[in-house]
N, C-alpha and C positions, 0 to 999 in steps of 0.2 A: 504493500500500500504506500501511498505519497506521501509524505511527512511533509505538512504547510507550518512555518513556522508562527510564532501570536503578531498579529498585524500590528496592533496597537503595542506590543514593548519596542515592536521594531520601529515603528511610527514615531513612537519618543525618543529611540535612541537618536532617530534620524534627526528628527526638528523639533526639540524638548519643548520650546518656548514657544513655539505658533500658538495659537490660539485653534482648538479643535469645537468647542462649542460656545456657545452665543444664546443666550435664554430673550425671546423677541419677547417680552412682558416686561422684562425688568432691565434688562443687557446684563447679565450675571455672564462671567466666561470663563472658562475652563482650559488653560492650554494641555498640549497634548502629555505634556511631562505630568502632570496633577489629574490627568483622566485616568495615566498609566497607574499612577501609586491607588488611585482612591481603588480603582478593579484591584488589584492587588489584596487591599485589607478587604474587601468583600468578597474576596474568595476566601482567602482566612475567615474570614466570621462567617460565611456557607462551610466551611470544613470542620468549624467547632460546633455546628448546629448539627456534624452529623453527615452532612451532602457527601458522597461522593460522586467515581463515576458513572455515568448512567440516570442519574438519580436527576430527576423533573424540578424545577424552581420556577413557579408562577409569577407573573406579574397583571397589579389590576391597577392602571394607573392613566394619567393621561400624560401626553408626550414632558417628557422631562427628563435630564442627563442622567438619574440614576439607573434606566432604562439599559444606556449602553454600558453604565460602570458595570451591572450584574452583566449584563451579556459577555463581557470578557471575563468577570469571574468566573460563568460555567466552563468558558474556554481554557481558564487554569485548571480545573477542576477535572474536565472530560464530564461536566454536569450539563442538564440539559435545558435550554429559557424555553418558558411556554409565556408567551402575552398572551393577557384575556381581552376580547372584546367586552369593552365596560359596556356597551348598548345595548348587550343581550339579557334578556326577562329572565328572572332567578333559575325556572327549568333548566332553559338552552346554558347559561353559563352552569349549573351543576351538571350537568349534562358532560361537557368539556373537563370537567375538572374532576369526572368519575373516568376520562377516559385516559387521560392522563398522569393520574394518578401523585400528584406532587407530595414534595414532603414540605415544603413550604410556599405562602402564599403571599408576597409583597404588596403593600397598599397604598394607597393615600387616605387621607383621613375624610377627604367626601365619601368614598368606596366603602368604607369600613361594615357598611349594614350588610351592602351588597353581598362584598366577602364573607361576611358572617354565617349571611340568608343559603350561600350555596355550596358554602364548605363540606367534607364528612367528619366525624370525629377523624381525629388522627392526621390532619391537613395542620399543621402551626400557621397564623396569623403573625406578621411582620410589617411593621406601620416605616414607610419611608420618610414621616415628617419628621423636623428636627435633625438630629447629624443621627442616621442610622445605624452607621461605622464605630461610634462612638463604641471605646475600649476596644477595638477591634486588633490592635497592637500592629506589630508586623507584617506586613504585607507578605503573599505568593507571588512567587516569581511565573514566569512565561513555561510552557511547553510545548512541543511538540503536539501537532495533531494529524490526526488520520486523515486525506480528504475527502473519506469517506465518510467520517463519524457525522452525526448528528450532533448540529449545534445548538439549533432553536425548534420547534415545534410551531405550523401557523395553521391554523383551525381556519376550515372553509364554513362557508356561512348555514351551513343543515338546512338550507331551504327546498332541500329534494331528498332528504330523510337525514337519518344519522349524519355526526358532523366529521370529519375527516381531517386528522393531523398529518398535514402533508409537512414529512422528513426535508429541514432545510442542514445541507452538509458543508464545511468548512470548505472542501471545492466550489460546490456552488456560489459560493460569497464572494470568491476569487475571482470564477467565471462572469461573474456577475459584474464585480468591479471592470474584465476586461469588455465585456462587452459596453458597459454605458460611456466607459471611458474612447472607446474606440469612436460609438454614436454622438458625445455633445463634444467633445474635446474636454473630458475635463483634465484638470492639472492642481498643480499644489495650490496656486493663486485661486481656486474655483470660489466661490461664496453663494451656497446653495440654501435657498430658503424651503424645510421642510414642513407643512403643515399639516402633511395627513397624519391620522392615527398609526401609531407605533404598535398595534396588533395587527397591521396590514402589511403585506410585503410591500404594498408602494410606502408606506412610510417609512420601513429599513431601509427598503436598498433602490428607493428614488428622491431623490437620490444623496443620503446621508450616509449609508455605509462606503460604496464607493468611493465618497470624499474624506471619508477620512480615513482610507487606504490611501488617497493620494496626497495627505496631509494639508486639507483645505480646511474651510470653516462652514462650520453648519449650524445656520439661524434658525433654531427647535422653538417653535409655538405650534398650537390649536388654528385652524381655521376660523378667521371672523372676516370678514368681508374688506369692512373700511380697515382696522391693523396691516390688514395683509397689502391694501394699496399703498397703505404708506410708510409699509418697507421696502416697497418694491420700488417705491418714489424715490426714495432714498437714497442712493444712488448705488450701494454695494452689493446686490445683490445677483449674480451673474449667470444663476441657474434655477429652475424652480419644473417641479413636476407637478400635474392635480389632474383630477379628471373635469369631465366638460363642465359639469353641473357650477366648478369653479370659478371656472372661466369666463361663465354667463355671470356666476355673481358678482363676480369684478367689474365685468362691461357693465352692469347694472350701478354700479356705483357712479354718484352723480359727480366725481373729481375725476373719472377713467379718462374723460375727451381729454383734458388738460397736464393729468401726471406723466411725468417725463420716466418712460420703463428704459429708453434706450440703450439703460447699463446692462439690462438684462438679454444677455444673448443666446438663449435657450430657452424656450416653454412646450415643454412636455406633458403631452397629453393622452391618456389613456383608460381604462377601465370602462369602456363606454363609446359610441358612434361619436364624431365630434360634428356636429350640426353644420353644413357648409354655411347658410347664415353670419353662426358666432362664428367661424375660422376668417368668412369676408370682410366682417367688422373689426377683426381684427388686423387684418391686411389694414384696411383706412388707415390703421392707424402708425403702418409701417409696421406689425409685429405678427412676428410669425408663431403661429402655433403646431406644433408636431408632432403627428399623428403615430400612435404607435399600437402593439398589440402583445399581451405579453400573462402568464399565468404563473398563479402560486407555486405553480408547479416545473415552471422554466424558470425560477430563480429573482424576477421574473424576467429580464429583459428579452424578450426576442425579435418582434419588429419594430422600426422606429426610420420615422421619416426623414431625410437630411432639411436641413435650411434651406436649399439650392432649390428641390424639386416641392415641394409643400408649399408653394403659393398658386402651383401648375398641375397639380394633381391630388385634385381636394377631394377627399373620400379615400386616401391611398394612407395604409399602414406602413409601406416603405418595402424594406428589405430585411431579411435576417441578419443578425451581426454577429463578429468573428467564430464566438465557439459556441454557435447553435446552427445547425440545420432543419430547412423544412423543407416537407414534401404534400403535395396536394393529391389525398387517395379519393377512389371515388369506386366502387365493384370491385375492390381487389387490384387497381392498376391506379398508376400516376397520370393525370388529366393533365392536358397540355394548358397552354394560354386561350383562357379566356371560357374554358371551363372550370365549373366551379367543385370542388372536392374538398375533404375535411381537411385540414390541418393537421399533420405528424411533425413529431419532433426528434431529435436527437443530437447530442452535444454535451459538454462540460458543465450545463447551467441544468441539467434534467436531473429530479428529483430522485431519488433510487425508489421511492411509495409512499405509503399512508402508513400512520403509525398502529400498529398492529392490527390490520385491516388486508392480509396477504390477497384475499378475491377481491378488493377492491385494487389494489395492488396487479394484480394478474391483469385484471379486466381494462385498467389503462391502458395496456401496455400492448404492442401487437409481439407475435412469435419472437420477431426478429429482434427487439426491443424499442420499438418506436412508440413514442409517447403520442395517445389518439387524445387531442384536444378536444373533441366535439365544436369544435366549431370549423364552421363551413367559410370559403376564402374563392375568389378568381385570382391567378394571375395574367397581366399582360406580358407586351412583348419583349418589356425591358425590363423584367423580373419585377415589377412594384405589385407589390397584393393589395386586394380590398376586401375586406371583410363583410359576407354576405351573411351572417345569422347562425346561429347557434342549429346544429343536427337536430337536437329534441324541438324546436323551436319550428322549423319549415312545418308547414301544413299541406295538403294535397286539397287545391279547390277544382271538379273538375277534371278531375285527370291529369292537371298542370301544379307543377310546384310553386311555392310560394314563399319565398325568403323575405319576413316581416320586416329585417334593416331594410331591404332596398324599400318598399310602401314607407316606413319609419322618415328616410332621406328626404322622399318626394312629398311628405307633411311637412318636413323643417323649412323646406322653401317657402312655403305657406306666411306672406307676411303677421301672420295673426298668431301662429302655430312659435308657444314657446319650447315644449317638449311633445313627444310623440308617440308611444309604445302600441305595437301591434303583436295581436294573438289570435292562433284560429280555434271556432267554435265551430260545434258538429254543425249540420245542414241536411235535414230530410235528402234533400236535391241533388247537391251540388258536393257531399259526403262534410267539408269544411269550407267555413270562409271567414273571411277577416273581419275583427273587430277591433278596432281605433283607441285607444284613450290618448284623449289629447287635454293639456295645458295650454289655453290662450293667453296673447298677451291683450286682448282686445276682441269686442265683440265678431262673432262667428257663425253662418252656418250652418249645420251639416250639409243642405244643399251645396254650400257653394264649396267645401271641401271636399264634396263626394266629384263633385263638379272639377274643380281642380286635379283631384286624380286621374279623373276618366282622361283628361287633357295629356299625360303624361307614363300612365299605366295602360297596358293590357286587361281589358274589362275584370278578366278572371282574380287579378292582382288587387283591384276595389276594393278596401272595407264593406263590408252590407251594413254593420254598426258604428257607429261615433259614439262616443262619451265625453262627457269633458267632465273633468278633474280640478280639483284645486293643484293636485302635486302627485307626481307618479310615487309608488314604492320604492324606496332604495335600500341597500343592505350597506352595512360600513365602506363596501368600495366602490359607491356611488352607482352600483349596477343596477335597475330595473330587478325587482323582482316578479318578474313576470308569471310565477308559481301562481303569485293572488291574484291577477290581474285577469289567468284561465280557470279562477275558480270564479270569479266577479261574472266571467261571460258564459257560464256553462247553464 
C-alpha cells in the first residue's frame, strides 16, 4: 500500500507562519504552525479518551477551525471523522450515528439537545466551546498513512432509504487536491472563501482542503447572503465554490450591480443545473460562473468547466480532470457524441464503498470496477459533457424518453421562472408525463408556460401539470429532492 505522509505537519514544516485559517465573523486566524500543534494535542486528548485506530469520532457542529484540528487528529491516530449533518430531524441523525457507531460525539453548545436527543448510551458527549484542548499536554506527532485507509466518513442524505457512509480515503484527498488544483489554478497565494456546510464534501474539499494542501488561506463562515457579498467585495478573496441556489442569492442582493468581485477569479459551481439565466446575468456583469459535476463518491471533483469555454457553452459540465476518468454507458456499450449514457467513473479520487454496506458496495460498482453514477450525461465533439438527469429520474411519456433537466433548462429561460423541478406521474394514456413545480419571480400562467414549452419542446416532452411553489425541497447540498416532489404528484 502507498504510505501519504500528514499534509498538515508537512504544510507547517513548509510555511509555519502563513496564515491557514481566517474565521469570516470575527477575523480570528490560525497560521499553519498553530493549526499543526493544536491537531497535535487533540489527538492526544482523542488517545486519553481511549480512541484508537479504526475507532469513529463525530462531529455536530457548524463550520468552525476545530473541524479541521480533529480531522488531522484522527489522521495521527488512524481514527476515523464522521460530521453530522446538524439539519437532520432527531431519527435520521440517530439513524447515522447507530450506523457508525462513535465513541465520541463533539459539539457546540447550540447542538447540545440535539446530540443529547440522538445519542445511544455508550456515545461520550464533548462540548467544543471554551478551549477544548484545555490540559490536553503534549501534542502527537505526524504518521504515516495508508492511501487506502479511511479518513472521514460523509453520510448521503437517506432520501431513497437507509443513509450511506461513503468511505473518504487519505488518496482521495490527494486526488482530490490534484484535481481542483489542476481545474482553478490554485496555488499557495489562493484565498478561498468556504461557506458550505462542513458535513458536505463540497465544504471539505471545495475548496478548503485543497488549499490548505497548497498552503493558502481559507475564509470558514456559514452562508448569509449580504456577509458573503461583502467579502467577496473585499477585495481578497480569489476563489469560492457554492451551488446555484447561491449564486441566485447573491445576484439577488441589492449591492450585487455595484460590488467590485473582480479579485475573484474562480466561481465554482455545482450540486445542481446552473440556470442559463443566472450564469447570463452573471456574464453582464463580466463574471464567470463554472459549471461542474462531481459526487460524494469521486472525492468529489470530477467535471469542471474552464474560464475560457463557460461563457460559450452554457449548460456544459466541462471535462474530467487529471486523475479521474469517465465513460458514457448506455446497453452495455460506450455511446459516442451526442448520445446520451450514464456516467462511469474510475480514477484516484473513487471511493473504494459505503461503510459496511458491501451490496451497496457491489451494486455501485460494474465487474470491471467502474463507478455507475446514475446519472445520465451527452457528450459533444470536443469532449465537453452536459448533464441530462439522473437514470431513476427519466420517465417514459409515450414511448419517448424524457430527461426532466432538459424540460427543467427550457422553464429557466422563462422570464418569470425562478426555479424549476420536473417529475413524471403515471398516465392512464400516455403510461407517464411530466409534472412542473415551478418558483416564480412574478406573476404567471400555466397557459402561457405550457405555451412556452410547446415553442421549444417536442409535444411529448410538455409538463401536462404546473404547480407553483413558494421554494423547491432541498437537502444540505442544495439538490432538489425530488423523492417529495413524486410523492406530491402521485
Amino acid at each position: 500500500m502507498t504510505m501519504l505522509p500528514d499534509p498538515l505537519a508537512r504544510r507547517a514544516e513548509l510555511t509555519p507562519e502563513r496564515i491557514a485559517f481566517e474565521m469570516q465573523r470575527d477575523g480570528r486566524e490560525t497560521s499553519y504552525g498553530a493549526l499543526d500543534r493544536a491537531a497535535g494535542r487533540a489527538a492526544a486528548m482523542l488517545a486519553r479518551e481511549g480512541v484508537r485506530a479504526g475507532d469513529r469520532v463525530a462531529m455536530l457542529a457548524h463550520n468552525r477551525i476545530e473541524f479541521f484540528e480533529l480531522l488531522f487528529a484522527c489522521a495521527r491516530l488512524g481514527a476515523i471523522m464522521v460530521p453530522l449533518n446538524w439539519r437532520l430531524a432527531t431519527p435520521e441523525l440517530a439513524a447515522v450515528i447507530a450506523d457508525c457507531e462513535p465513541m465520541l460525539l463533539f459539539h457546540e453548545a447550540g447542538l447540545v439537545q440535539a446530540a443529547r436527543a440522538a445519542v445511544p448510551d455508550g456515545v461520550r458527549l464533548r462540548s467544543l466551546d471554551g478551549d477544548y484542548l484545555q490540559g490536553s499536554g503534549e501534542g502527537l506527532g505526524p504518521r504515516l498513512s495508508g492511501a487506502d485507509e479511511c479518513w472521514y466518513l460523509l453520510y448521503t442524505s437517506g432520501t431513497t432509504g437507509r443513509p450511506k457512509g461513503v468511505i473518504q480515503t487519505y488518496g482521495m484527498a490527494q486526488a482530490n487536491h490534484v484535481n481542483v488544483r489542476t481545474a482553478i489554478g490554485l496555488g499557495e497565494d489562493e484565498v478561498t472563501l468556504a461557506i458550505l456546510p462542513l458535513f458536505h464534501t463540497a465544504g471539505i474539499n471545495l475548496y478548503a482542503l485543497p488549499t490548505l494542501f497548497a498552503g493558502g488561506r481559507v475564509i470558514l463562515g456559514d452562508f448569509e447572503a449580504g456577509a458573503t457579498l461583502r467579502t467577496l467585495a473585499g477585495g481578497r478573496v480569489t476563489s469560492m465554490f457554492g451551488v446555484p441556489t447561491i449564486y441566485q442569492a447573491l445576484s439577488d442582493q441589492p449591492g450585487f450591480a455595484a460590488a467590485d468581485l473582480s479579485r475573484v477569479r474562480f466561481f465554482g459551481s455545482g450540486g445542481g443545473a446552473l440556470p442559463e439565466a443566472l450564469q447570463r446575468r452573471w456574464l453582464e456583469r463580466g463574471l464567470i460562473l463554472c459549471n461542474g459535476m462531481g459526487m460524494t463518491e469521486t472525492g468529489p471533483t470530477a467535471f469542471v468547466m474552464d474560464r475560457a469555454n463557460a461563457p460559450h457553452r452554457i449548460g456544459s459540465v466541462g471535462k474530467t480532470q487529471l486523475l479521474l476518468q469517465a465513460r458514457l454507458v448506455s446497453g452495455g456499450r460506450d455511446v459516442g457524441p451526442g448520445e446520451v449514457g450514464e456516467i462511469w467513473f474510475a480514477g484516484a479520487s473513487v471511493t473504494p464503498g459505503y461503510w459496511r454496506q458491501p451490496e451497496a458496495t457491489a451494486a455501485a460498482f460494474s465487474p470491471d470496477g467502474w463507478l455507475k453514477s446514475g446519472d445520465l450525461a451527452r457528450r459533444d465533439a470536443d469532449g465537453f459533457h452536459y448533464v441530462v438527469g439522473r437514470a431513476k429520474e427519466m420517465f417514459v411519456s409515450g414511448g419517448e424518453n424524457v430527461y426532466p433537466a432538459e424540460v427543467e433548462a427550457v422553464l429557466l429561460r422563462h422570464p418569470a421562472v425562478v426555479e424549476a423541478a420536473v417529475v413524471g406521474a403515471p398516465d392512464p394514456i400516455w403510461g407517464e408525463v411530466g409534472h412542473a413545480y415551478v418558483v416564480a419571480r412574478a406573476p404567471v400562467t400555466v397557459d402561457a408556460l405550457a405555451r412556452f414549452c410547446r415553442e421549444r419542446l417536442a409535444a411529448y416532452k410538455v409538463p401536462r401539470d404546473f404547480g407553483f411553489v413558494a421554494r423547491l425541497p432541498r437537502n444540505a447540498a442544495g439538490k432538489v429532492e425530488k423523492r417529495l416532489l413524486v410523492e406530491d404528484a402521485l
